[in-house]
Z-matrix of the N, CA and C atoms (Angstrom, degrees):
N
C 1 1.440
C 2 1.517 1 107.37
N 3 1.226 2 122.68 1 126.41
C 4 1.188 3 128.51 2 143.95
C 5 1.743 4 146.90 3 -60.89
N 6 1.018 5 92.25 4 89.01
C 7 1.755 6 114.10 5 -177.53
C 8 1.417 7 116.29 6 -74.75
N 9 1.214 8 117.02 7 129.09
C 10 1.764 9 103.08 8 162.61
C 11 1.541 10 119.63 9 -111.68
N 12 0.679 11 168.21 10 120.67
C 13 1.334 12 172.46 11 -114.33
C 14 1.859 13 96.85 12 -55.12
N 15 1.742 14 109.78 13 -79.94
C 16 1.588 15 116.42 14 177.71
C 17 1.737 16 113.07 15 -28.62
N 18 1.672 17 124.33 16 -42.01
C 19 1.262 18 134.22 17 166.39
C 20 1.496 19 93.94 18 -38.36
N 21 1.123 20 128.48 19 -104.55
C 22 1.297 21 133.46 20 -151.25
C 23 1.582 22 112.61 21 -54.06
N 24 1.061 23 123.51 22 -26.04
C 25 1.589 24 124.06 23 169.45
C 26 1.231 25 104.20 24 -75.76
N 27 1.306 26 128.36 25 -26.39
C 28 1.838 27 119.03 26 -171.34
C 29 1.977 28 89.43 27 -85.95
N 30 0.481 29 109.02 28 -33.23
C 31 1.772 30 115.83 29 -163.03
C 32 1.166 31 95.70 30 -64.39
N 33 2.019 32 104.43 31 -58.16
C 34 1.904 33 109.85 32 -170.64
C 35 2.191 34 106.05 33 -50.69
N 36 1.585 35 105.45 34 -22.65
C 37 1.524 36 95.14 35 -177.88
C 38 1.404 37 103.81 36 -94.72
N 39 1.297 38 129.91 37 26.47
C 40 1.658 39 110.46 38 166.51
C 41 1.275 40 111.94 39 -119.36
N 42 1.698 41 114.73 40 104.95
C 43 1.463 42 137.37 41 -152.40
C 44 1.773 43 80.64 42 -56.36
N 45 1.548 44 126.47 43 -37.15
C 46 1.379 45 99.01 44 -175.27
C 47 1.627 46 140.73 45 -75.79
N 48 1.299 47 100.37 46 -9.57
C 49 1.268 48 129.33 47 -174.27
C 50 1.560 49 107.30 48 -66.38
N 51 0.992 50 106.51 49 91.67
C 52 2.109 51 96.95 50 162.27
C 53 1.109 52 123.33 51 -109.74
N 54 1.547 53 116.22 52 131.68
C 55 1.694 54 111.89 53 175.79
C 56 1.873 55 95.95 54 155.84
N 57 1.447 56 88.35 55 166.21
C 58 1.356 57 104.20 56 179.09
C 59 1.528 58 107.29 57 -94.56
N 60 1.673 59 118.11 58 153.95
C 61 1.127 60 105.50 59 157.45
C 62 1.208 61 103.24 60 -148.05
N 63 1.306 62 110.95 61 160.69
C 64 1.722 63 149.12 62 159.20
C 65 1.104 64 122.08 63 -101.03
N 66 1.852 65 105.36 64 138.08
C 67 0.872 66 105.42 65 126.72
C 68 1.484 67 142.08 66 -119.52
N 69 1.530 68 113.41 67 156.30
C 70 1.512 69 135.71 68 -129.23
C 71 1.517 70 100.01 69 -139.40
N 72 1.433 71 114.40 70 141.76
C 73 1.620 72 114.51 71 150.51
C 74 1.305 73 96.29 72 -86.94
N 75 1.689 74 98.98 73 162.81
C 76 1.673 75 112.63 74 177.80
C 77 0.998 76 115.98 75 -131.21
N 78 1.570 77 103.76 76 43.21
C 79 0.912 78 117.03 77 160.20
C 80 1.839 79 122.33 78 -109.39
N 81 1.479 80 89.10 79 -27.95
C 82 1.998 81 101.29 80 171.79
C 83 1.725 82 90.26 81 -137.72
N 84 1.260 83 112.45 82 111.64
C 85 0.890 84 93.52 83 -161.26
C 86 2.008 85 86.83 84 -111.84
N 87 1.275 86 121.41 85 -179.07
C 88 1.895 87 106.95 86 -168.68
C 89 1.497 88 115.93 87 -114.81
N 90 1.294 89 84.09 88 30.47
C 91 1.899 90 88.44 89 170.02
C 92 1.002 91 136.20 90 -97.76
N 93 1.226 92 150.46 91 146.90
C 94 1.900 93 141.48 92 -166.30
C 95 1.225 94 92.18 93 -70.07
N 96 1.513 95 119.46 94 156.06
C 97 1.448 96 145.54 95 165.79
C 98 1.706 97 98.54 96 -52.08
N 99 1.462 98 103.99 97 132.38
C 100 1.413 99 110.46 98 167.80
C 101 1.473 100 103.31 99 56.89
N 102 1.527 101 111.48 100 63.30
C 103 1.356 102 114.34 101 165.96
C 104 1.372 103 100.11 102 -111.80
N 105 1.396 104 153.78 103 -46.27
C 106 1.112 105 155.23 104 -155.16
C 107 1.818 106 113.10 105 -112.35
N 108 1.233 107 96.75 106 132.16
C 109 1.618 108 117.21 107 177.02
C 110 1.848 109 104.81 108 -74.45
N 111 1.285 110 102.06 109 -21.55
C 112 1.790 111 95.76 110 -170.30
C 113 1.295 112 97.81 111 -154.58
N 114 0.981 113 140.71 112 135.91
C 115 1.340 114 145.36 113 158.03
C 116 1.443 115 115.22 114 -114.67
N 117 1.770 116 120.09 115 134.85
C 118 1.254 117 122.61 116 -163.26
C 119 1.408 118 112.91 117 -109.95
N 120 1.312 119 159.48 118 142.19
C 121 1.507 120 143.69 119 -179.36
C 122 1.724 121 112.04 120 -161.16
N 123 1.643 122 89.45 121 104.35
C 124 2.007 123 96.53 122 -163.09
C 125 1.611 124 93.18 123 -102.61
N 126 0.980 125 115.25 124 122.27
C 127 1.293 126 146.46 125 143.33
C 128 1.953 127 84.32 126 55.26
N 129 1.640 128 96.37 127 78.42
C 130 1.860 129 96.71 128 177.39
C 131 1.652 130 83.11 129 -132.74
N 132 1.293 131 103.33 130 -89.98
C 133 1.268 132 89.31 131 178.73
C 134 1.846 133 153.41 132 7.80
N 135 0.918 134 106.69 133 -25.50
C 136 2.146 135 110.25 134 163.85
C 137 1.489 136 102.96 135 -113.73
N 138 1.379 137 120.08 136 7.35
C 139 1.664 138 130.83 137 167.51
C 140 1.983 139 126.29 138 -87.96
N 141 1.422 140 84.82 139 -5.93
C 142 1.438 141 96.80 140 -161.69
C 143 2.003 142 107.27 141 -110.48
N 144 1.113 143 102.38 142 137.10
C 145 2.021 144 85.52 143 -178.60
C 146 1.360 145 104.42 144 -71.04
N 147 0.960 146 125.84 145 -15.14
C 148 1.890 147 131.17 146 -178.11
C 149 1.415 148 123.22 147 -123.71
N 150 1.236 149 85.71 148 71.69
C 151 1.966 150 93.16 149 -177.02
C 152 1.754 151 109.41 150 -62.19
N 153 1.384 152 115.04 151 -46.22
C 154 1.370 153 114.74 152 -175.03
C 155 2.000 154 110.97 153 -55.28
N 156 1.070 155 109.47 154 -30.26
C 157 1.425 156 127.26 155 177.43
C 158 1.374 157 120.75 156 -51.27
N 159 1.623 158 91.05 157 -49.11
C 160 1.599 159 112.47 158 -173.87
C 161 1.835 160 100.48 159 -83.36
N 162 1.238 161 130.96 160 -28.97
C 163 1.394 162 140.54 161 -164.55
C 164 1.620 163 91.60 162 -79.09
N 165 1.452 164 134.54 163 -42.72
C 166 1.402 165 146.26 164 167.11
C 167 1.153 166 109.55 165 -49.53
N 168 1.296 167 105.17 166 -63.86
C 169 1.786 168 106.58 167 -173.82
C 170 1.306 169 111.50 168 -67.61
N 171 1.059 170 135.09 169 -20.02
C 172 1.864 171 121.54 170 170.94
C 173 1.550 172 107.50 171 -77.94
N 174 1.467 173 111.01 172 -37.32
C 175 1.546 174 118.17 173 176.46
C 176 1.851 175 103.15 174 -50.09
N 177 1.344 176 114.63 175 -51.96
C 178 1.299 177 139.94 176 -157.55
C 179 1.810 178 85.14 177 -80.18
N 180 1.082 179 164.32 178 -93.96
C 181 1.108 180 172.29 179 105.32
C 182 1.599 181 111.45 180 57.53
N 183 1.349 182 115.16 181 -53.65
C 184 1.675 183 130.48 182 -173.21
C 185 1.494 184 89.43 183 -69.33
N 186 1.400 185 106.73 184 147.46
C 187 1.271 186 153.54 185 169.86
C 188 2.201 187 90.92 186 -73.68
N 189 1.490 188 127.95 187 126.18
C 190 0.798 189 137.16 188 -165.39
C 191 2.304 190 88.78 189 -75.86
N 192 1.399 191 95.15 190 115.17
C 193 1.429 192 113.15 191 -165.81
C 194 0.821 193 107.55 192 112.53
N 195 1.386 194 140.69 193 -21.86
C 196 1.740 195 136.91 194 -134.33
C 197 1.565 196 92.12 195 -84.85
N 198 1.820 197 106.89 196 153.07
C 199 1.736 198 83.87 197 171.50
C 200 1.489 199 122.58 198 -125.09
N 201 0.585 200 136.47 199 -148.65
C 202 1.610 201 128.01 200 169.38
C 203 1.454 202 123.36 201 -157.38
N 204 1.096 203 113.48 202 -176.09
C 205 1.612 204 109.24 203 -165.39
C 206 1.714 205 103.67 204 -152.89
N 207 1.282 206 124.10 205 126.40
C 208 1.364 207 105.90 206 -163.16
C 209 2.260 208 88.57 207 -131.15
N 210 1.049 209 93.84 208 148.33
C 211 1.312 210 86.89 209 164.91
C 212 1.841 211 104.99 210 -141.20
N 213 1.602 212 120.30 211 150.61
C 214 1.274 213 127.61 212 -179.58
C 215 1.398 214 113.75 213 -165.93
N 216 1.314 215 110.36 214 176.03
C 217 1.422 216 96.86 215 179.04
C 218 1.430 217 114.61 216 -91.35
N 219 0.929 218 108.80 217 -163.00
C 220 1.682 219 132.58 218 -170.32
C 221 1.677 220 106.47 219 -144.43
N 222 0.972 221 110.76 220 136.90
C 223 1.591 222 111.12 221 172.04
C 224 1.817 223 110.37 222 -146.69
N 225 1.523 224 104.09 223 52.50
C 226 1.325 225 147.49 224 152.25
C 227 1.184 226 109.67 225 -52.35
N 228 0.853 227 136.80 226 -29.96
C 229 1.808 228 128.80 227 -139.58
C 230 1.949 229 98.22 228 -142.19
N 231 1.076 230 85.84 229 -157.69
C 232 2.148 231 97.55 230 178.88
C 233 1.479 232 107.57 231 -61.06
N 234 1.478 233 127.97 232 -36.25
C 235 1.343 234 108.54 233 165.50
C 236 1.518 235 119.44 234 -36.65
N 237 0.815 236 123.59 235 -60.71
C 238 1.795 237 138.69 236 -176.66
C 239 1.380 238 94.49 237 -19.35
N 240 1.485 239 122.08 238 -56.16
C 241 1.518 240 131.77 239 -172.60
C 242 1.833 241 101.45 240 -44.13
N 243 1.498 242 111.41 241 -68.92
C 244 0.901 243 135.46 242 -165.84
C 245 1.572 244 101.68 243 -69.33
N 246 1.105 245 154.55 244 -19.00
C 247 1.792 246 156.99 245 92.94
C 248 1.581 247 98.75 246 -4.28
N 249 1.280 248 118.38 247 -110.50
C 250 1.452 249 86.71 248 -157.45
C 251 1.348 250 134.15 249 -70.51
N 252 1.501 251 117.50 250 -13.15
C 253 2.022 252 91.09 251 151.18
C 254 1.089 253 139.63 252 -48.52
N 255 1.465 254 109.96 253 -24.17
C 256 2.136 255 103.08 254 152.13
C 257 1.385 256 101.21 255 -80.48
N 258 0.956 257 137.64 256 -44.82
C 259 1.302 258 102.14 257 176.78
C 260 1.217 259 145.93 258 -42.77
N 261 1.879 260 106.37 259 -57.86
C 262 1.558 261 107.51 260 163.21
C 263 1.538 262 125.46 261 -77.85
N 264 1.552 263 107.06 262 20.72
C 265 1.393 264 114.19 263 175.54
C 266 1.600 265 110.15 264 -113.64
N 267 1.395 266 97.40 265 -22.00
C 268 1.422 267 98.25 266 -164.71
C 269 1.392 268 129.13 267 86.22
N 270 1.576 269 112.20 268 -15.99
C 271 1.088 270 115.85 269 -176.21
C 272 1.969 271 120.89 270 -59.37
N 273 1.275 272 131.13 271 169.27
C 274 0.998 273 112.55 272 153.73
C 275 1.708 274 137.23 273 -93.33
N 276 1.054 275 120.88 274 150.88
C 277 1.307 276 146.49 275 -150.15
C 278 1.940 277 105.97 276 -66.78
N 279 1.261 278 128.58 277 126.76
C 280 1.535 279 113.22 278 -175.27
C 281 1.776 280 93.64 279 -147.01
N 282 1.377 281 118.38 280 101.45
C 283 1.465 282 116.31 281 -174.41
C 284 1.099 283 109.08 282 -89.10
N 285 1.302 284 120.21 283 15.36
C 286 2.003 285 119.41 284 169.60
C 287 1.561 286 99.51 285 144.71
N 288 1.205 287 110.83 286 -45.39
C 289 1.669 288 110.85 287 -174.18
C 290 1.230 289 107.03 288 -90.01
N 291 1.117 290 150.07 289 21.96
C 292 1.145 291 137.90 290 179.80
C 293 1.509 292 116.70 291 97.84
N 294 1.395 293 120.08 292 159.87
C 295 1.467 294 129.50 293 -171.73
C 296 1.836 295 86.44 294 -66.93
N 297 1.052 296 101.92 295 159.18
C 298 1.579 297 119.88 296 175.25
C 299 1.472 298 118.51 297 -138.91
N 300 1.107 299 125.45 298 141.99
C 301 1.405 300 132.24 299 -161.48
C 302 1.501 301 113.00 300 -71.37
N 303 1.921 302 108.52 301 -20.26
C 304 1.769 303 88.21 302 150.16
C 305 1.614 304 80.66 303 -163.70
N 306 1.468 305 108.45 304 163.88
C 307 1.615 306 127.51 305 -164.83
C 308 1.190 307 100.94 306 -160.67
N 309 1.403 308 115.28 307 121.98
C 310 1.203 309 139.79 308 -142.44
C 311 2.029 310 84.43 309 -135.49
N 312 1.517 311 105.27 310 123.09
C 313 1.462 312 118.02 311 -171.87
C 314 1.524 313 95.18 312 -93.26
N 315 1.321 314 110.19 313 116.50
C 316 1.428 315 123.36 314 175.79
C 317 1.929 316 114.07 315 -122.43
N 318 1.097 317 94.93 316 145.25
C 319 1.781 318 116.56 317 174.36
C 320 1.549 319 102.23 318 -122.57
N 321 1.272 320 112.75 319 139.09
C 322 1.323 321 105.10 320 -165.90
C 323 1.536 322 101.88 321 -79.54
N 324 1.370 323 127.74 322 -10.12
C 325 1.530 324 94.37 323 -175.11
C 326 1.710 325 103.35 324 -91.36
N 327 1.469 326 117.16 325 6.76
C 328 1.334 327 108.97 326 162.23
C 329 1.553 328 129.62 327 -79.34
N 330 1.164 329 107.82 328 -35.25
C 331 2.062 330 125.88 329 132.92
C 332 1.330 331 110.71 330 -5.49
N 333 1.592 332 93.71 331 -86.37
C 334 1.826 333 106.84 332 -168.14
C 335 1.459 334 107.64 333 -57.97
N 336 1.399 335 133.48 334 -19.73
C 337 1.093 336 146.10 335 -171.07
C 338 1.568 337 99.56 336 -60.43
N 339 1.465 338 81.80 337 -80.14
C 340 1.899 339 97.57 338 -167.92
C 341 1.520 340 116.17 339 -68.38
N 342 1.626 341 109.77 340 -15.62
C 343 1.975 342 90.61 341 162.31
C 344 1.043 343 105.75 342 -88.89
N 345 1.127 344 136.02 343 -36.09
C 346 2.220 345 117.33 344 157.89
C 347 1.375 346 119.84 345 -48.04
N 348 1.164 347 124.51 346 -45.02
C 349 1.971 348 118.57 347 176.26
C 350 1.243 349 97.86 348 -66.61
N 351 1.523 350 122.40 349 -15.34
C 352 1.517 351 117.34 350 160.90
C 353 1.791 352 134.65 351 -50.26
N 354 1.253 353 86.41 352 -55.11
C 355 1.535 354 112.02 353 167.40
C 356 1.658 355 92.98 354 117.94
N 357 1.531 356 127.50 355 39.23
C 358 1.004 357 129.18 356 175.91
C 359 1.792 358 100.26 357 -110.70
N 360 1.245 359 117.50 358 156.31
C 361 1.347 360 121.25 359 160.79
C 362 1.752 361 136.68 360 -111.90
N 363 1.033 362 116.18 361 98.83
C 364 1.850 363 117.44 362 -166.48
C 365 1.556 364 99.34 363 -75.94
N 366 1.478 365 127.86 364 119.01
C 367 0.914 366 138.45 365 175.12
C 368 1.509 367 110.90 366 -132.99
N 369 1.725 368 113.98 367 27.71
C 370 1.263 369 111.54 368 149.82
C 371 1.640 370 105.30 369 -152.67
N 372 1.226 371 151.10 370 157.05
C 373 1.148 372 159.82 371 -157.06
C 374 1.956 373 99.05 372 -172.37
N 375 1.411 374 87.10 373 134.81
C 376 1.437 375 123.70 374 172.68
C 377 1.071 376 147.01 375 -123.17
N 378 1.300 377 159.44 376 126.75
C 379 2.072 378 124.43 377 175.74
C 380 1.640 379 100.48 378 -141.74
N 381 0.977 380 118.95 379 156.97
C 382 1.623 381 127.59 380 165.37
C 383 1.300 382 103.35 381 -137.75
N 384 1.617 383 92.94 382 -167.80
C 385 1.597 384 98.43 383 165.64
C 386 1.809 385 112.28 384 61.68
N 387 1.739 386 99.87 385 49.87
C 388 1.473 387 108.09 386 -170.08
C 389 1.678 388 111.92 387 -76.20
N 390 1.632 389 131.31 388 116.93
C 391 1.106 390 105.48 389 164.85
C 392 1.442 391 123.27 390 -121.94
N 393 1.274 392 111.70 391 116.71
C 394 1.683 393 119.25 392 -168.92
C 395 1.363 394 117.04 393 -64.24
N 396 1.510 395 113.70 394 -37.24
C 397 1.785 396 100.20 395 -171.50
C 398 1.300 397 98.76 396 -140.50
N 399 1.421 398 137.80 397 156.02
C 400 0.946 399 146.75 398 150.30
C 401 1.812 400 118.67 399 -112.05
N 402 1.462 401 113.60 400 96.64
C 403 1.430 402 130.46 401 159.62
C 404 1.460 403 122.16 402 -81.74
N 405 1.501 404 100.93 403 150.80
C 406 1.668 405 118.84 404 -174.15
C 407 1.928 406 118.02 405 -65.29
N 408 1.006 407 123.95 406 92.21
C 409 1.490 408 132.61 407 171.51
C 410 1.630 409 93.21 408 77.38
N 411 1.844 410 108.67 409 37.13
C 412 1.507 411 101.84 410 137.86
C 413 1.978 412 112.00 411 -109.67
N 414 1.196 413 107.09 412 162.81
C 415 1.260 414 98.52 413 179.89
C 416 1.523 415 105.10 414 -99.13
N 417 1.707 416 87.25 415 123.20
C 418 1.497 417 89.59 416 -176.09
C 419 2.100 418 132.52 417 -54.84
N 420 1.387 419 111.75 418 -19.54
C 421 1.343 420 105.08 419 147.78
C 422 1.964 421 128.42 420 -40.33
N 423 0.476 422 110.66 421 -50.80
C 424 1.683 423 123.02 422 159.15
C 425 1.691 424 117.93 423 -31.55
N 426 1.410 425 96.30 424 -42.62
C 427 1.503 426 110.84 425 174.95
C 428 1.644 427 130.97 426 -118.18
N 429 1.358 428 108.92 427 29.52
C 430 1.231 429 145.84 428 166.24
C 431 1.364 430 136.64 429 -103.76
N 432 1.398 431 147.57 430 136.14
C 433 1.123 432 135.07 431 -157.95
C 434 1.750 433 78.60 432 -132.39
N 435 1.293 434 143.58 433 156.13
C 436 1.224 435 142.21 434 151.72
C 437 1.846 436 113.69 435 -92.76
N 438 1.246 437 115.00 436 -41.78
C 439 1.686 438 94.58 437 179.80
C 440 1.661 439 85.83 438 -143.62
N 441 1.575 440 91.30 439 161.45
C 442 1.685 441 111.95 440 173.75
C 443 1.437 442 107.44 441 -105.65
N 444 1.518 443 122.25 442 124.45
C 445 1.779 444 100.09 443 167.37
C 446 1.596 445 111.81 444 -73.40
N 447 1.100 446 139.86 445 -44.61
C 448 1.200 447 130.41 446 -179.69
C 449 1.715 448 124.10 447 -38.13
N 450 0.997 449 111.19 448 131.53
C 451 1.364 450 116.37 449 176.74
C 452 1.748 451 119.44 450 -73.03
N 453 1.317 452 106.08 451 -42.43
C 454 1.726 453 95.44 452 148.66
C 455 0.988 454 134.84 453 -29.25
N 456 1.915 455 87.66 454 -85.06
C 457 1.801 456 106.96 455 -173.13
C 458 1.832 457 102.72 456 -46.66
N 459 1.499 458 112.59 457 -43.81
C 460 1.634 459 103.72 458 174.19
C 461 1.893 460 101.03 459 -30.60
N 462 1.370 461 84.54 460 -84.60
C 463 1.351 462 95.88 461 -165.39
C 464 1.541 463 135.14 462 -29.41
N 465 1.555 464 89.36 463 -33.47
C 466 1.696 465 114.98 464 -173.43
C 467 2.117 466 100.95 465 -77.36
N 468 0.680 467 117.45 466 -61.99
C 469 0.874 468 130.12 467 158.47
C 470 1.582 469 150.97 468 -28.15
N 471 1.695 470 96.19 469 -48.09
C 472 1.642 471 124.48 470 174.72
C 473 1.773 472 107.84 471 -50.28
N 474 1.250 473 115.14 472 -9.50
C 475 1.646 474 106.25 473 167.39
C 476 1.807 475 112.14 474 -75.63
N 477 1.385 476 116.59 475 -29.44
C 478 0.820 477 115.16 476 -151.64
C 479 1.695 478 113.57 477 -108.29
N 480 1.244 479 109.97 478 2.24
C 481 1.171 480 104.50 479 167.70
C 482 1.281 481 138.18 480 -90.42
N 483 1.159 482 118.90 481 167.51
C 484 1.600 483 137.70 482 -165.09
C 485 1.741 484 113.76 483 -64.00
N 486 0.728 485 99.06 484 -47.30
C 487 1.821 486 114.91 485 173.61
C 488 1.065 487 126.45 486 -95.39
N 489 0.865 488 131.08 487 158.24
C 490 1.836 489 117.47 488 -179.08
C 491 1.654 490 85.73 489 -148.01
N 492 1.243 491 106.29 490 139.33
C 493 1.657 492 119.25 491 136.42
C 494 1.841 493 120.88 492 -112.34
N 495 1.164 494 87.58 493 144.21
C 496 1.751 495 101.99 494 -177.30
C 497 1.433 496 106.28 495 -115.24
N 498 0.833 497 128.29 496 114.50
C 499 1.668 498 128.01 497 170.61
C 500 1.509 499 111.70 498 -117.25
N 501 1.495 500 103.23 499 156.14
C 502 1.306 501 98.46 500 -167.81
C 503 1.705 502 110.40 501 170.97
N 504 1.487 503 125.54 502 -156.52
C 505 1.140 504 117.16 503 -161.45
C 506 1.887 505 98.31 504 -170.60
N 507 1.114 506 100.21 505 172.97
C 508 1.565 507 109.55 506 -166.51
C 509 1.563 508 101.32 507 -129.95
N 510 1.451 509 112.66 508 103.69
C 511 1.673 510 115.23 509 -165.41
C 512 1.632 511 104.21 510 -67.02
N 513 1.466 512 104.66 511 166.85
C 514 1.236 513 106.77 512 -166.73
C 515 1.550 514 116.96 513 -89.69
């Protein structure tokens, strides 16, 4: 997990909050094999130069059953546009939060890929946060829908969204 200093001071003031924290690469991360029943990971993963590393170490980490929950982006959809104009510009890459010190271009079924060559198993998949077009000095919120109620359109759809969750578990 990635901590920044303010993290752990806002945490130390919530009388409800108990626990230790670190910070850790997640990529080696310093815990014994099969220490954790669940492991959690929000939007780290396309931040890291060694995603396959980090997909090991939760496998390596989980409690044999244990499951996990991964969330990242997707660049499925109109981002892609906004991907390769840094590319053929060279420029660097900023998917809403700001440029980031490394961004790793993901499609989610390359995701599902590498936590199975993990030896992990995803037996649930999700996405929101749909964005269809990206236009010049419109703001792309405008051209975004965040969730579908339909269970189809979910379904129909789930390639193309912005977020992904991966859920899943580490066989025994």
């Amino acid at each position: 997990m990635q901590l920044e200093p303010w993290h752990v001071t806002v945490a130390g003031l919530l009388p409800s909050l108990q626990g230790v924290f670190w910070k850790l690469g997640a990529e080696a991360l310093r815990f014994k094999n099969g220490t954790f029943d669940l492991v959690v990971s929000c939007e780290c993963l396309e931040h890291i130069p060694h995603p396959e590393q980090m997909t090991k170490e939760i496998r390596r980490v989980l409690v044999p059953a244990g499951r996990f929950i991964l969330t990242t982006e997707n660049y499925f959809n109109a981002l892609i546009l906004a991907w390769m104009k840094c590319w053929l510009t060279g420029s660097p890459f900023n998917s809403g939060s700001g440029v980031q010190p490394h961004e790793n271009f993901f499609v989610y079924w390359r995701v599902q890929r590498m936590l199975e060559r993990s030896g992990l198993v995803v037996d649930h998949m999700e996405s929101n946060h749909f964005q269809w077009l990206l236009l010049p000095r419109t703001d792309p919120e405008k051209l975004c829908i965040e969730e579908v109620d339909s269970a189809f359109c979910k379904r129909l759809f789930r390639p193309f969204g912005r977020h992904f969750t991966f859920c899943g578990f580490r066989p025994n």
